[in-house]
C-alpha positions as CSV (number, residue, x, y, z in Angstrom):
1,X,23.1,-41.4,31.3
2,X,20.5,-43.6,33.2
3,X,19.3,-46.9,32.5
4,X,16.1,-45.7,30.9
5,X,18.1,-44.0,28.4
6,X,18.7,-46.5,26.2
7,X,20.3,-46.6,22.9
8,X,17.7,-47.1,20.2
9,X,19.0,-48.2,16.5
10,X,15.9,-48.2,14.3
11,X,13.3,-45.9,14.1
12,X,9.2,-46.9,13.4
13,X,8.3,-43.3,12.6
14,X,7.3,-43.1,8.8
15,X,8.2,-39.9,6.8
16,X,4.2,-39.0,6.3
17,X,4.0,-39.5,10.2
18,X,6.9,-37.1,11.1
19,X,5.1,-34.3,8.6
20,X,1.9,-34.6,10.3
21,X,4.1,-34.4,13.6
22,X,5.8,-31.1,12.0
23,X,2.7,-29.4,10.2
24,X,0.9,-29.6,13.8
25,X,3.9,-27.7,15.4
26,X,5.0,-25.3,12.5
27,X,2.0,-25.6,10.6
28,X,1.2,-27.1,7.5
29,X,2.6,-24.4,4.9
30,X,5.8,-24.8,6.7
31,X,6.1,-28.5,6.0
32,X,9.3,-28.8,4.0
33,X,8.5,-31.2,0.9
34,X,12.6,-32.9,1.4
35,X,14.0,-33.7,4.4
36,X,16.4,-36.5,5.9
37,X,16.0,-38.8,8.9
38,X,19.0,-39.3,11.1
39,X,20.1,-41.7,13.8
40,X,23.7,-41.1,12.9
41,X,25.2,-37.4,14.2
42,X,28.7,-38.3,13.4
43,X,29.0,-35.8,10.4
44,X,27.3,-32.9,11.9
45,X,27.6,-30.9,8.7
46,X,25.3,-33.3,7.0
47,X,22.6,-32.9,9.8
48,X,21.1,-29.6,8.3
49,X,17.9,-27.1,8.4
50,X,14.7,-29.3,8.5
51,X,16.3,-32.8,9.1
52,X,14.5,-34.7,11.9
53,X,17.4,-36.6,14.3
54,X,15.6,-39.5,16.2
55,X,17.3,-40.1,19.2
56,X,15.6,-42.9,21.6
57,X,12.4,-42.7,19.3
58,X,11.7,-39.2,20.0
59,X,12.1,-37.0,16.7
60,X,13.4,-33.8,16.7
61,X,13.2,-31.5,13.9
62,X,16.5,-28.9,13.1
63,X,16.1,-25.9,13.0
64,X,19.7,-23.9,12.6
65,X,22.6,-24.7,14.5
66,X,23.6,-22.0,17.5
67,X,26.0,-19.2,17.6
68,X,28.2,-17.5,20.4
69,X,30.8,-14.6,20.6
70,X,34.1,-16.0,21.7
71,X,37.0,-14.1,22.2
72,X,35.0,-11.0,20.7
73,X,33.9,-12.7,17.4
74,X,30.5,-12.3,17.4
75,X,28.2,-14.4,15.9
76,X,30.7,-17.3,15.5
77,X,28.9,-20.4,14.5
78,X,28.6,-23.6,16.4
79,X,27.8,-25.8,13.7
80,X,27.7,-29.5,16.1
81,X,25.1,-27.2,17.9
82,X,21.6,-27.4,16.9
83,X,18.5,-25.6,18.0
84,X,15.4,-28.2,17.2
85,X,11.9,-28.7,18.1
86,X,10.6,-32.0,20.3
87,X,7.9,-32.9,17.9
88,X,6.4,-34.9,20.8
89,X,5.5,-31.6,22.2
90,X,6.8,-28.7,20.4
91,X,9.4,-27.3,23.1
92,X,12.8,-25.6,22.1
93,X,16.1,-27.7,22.6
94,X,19.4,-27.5,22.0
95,X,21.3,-30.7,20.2
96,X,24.5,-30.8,21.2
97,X,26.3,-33.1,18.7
98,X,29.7,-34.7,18.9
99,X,32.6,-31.6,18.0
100,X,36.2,-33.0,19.8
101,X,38.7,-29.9,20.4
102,X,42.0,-29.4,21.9
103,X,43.8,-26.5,22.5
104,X,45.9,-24.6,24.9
105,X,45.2,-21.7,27.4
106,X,47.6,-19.6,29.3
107,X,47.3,-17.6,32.6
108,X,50.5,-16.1,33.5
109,X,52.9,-18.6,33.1
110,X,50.9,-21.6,33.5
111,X,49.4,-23.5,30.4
112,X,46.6,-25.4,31.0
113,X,45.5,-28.1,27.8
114,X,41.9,-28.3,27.5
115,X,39.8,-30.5,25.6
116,X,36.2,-30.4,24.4
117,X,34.6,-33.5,26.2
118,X,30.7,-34.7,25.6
119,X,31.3,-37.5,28.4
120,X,32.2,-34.8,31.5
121,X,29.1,-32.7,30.2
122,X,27.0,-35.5,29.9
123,X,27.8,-36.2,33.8
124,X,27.6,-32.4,34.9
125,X,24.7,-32.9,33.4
126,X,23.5,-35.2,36.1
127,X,25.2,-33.5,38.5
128,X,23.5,-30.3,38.5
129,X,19.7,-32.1,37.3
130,X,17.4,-29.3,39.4
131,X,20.0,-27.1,40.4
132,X,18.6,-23.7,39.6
133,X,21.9,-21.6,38.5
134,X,22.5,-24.5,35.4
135,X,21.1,-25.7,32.4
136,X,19.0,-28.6,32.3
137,X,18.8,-31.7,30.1
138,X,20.2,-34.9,29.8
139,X,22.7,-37.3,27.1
140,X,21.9,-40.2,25.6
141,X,23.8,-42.0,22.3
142,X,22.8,-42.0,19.2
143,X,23.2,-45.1,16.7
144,X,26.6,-44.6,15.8
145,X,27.1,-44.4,19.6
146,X,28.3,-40.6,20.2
147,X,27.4,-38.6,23.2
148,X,24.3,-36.3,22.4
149,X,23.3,-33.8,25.2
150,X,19.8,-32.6,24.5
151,X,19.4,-29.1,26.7
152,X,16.5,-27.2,27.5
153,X,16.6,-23.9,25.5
154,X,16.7,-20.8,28.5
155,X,15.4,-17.6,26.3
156,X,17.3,-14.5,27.4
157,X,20.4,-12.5,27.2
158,X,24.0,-13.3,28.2
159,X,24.6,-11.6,31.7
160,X,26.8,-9.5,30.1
161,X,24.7,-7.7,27.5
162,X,21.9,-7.7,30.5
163,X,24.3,-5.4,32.2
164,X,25.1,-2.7,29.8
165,X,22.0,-1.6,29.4
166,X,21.8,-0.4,33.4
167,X,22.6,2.8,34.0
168,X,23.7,6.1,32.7
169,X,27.0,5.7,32.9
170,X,29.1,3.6,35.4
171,X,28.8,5.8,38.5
172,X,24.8,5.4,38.2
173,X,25.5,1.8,37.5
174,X,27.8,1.2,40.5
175,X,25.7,2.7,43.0
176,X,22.3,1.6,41.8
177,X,22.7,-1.4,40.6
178,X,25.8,-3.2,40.9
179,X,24.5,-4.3,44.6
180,X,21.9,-6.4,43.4
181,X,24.5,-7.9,40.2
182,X,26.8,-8.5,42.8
183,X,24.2,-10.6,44.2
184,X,23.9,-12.5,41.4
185,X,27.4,-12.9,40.8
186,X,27.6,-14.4,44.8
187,X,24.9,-17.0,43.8
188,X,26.9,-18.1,40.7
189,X,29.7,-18.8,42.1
190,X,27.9,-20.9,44.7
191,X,27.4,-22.7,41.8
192,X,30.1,-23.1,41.0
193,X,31.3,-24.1,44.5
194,X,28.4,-26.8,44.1
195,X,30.0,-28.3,41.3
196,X,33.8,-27.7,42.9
197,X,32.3,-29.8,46.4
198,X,31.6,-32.8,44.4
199,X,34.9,-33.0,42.3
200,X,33.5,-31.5,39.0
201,X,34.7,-28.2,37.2
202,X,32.9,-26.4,34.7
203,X,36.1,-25.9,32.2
204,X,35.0,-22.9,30.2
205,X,33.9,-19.7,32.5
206,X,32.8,-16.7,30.4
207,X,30.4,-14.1,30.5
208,X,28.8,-15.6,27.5
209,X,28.5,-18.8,29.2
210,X,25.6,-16.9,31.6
211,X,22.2,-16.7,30.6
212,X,19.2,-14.7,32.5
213,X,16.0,-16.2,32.0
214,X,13.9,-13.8,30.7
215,X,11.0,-15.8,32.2
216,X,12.3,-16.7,36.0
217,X,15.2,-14.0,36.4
218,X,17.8,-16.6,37.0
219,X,21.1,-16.8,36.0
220,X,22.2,-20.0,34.9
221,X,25.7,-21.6,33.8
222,X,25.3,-23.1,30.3
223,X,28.4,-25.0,27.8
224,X,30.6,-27.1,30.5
225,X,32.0,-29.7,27.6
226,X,35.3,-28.4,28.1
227,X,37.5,-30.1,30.4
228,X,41.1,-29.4,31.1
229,X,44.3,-31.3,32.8
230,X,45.2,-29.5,36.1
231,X,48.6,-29.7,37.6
232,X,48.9,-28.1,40.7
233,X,45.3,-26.7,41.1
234,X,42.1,-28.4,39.9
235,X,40.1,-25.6,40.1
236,X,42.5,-22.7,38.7
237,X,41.0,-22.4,35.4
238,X,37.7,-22.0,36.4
239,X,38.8,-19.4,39.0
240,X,40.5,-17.3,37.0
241,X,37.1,-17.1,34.9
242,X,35.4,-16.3,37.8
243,X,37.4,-13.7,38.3
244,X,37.5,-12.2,34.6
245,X,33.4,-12.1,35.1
246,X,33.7,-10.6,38.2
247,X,36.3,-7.8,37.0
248,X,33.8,-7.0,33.7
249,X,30.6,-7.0,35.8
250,X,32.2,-4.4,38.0
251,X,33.4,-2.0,35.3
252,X,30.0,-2.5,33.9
253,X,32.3,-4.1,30.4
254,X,35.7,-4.2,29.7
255,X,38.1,-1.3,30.1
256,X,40.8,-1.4,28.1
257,X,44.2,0.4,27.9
258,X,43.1,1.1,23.7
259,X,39.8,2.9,24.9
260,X,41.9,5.0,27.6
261,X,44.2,6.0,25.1
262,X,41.4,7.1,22.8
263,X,39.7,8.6,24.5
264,X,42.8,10.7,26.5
265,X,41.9,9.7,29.9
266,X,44.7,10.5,32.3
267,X,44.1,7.4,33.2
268,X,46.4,5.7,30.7
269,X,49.5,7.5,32.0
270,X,49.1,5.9,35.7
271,X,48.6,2.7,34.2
272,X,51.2,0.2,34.8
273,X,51.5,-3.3,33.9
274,X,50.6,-4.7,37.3
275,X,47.7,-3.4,36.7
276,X,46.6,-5.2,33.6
277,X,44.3,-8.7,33.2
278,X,46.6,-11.7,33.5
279,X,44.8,-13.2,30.9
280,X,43.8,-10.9,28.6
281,X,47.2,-8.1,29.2
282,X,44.9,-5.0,27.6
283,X,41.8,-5.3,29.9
284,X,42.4,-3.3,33.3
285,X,41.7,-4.7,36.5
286,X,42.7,-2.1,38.6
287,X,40.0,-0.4,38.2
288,X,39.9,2.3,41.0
289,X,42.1,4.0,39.3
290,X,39.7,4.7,36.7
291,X,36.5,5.1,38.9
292,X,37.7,6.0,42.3
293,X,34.7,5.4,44.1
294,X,35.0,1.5,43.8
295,X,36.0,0.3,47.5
296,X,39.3,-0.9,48.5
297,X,37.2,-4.5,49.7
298,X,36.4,-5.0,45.5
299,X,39.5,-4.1,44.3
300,X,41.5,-6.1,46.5
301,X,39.6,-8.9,45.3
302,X,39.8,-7.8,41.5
303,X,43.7,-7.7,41.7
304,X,43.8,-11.3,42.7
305,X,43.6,-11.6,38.6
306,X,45.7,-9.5,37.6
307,X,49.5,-9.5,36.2
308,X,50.8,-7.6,39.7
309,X,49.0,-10.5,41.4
310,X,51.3,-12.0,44.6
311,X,48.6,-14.7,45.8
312,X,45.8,-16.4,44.4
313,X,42.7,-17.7,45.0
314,X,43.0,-21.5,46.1
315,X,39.0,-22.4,46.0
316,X,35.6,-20.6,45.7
317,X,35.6,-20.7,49.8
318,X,38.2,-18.1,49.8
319,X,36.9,-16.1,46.9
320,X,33.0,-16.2,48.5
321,X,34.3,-15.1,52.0
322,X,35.7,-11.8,50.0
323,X,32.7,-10.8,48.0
324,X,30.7,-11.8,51.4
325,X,32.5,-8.9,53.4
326,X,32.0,-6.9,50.2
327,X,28.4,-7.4,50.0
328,X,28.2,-7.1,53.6
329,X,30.3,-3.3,53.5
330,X,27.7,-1.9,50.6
331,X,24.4,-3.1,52.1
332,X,25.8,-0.6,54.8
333,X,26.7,2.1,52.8
């Protein structure tokens, strides 16, 4: 947070001030005739559907609280997460109240404990202010003193819906469109390396955690509150969900050993458990076996996250060097 961002404790706004301030952005039929004024975000249940939250004297008006599809729940509510209006000048934001977490994630055999913090997003935050490939905003407190991040709202889709609606099937996708994805995959992982060069991780890497800006075409990284403790490699988290991107971008979505099955590929009966996601042990990254025309280069890469895995990738240098020589092999092709 910097020094202009002061903590402010009392607000001057009156009620009949704030509805002219929300009749001029929603009009004046949608001025609700009840709502609450908060300065304290500690409960974030109690900060609901047409409460205005002053935070350093600028009001914003709650609209509903944000949603995202973890683990394959969709719609899964995010209820410390509030899309509002700045009714200084009517843009979007996203609130991003106090929610402390813990849990524990596994890859292989190594257990890494994580923990939703609003202090290392806060200073991401500044971190990446201007940095095309993340989302922008800033933290300041509120008057109980927690950690508010207030982000600008990016409309567009998740990276990973963008790409299922690209091509036929997957052999039209690979050829005519995964070159330029690719490209976009290379420049997030940059990123990434951006954030990895000054000491920083982003702690949560998911296909859902990639919105394309329906307005400049951008991908950018969104949601780095979690952090995690790192034992032998700071960085293996978030490489490992580079890699689990990297593995659904190329099949164009997951493949798993259930659809296989289903659907009575002959697939399934090569299968073997080497060549299974070492996260996720039902998604297949081997993926040349199921669409033969992917190039030894990519799956090479690809198998670096799987459970037949010998080696891994140590930083984003190594990985980036790969998808370089890649890149390079279908730009001749």
């Amino acid at each position: 947070m910097t020094n202009n961002q002061t903590t402010i404790y009392q607000t001057h706004f009156s009620k009949d001030e704030l509805r002219d301030m929300i009749a001029h952005w929603v009009g004046s039929d949608r001025v609700p005739k009840r709502f609450k004024i908060i300065t304290d975000t500690s409960d974030f249940f109690k900060v609901d559907y047409d409460d205005v939250v002053i935070l350093d004297e600028r009001p914003y008006l709650v609209r509903n609280y944000e949603r995202e599809g973890r683990f394959g729940i969709d719609d899964e509510p995010k209820f410390w997460v509030k899309r509002a209006i700045d009714l200084t000048n009517g843009r979007i934001k996203i609130l991003k109240l106090v929610f402390l977490e813990r849990f524990k994630a596994r890859v292989g055999d190594i257990i890494f404990d994580c923990v939703r913090s609003p202090k290392k997003e806060a200073r991401i935050l500044d971190v990446v202010r201007g940095h095309p490939n993340f989302m922008q905003g800033f933290a300041i407190k509120d008057s109980a003193g927690n950690i508010i991040r207030i982000i600008d709202y990016i409309p567009g889709k998740t990276m990973a819906d963008h790409i299922l609606g690209l091509g036929k099937n997957h052999e039209d996708y690979f050829h005519d469109y995964f070159h330029s994805i690719l490209d976009e995959y290379i420049e997030l992982a940059k990123a990434i390396k951006f954030l990895h060069d000054r000491g920083e991780k982003h702690g949560d890497i998911r296909r859902d955690h990639i919105i394309k800006d329906k307005h400049t075409g951008r991908c950018c990284w969104i949601d780095f509150d979690f952090n995690y403790l790192h034992r032998e490699n700071m960085f293996g988290y978030d490489l490992f969900g580079l890699g689990n991107i990297l593995v659904y971008l190329t099949g164009r979505g997951d493949v798993t050993i259930q659809q296989l099955r289903q659907n009575g590929s002959p697939v399934f009966d090569r299968l073997t458990t080497d060549d299974l996601n070492i996260i996720f042990n039902n998604r297949v990254v081997n993926l040349k076996k199921v669409y033969p025309y992917i190039p030894d280069a990519l799956n090479l890469i690809l198998l670096h996250f799987s459970l037949g895995a010998n080696t891994f990738y140590e930083d984003t240098d190594q990985l980036l060097t790969d998808l370089q020589e890649v890149r390079d092999k279908l730009a001749q092709s």
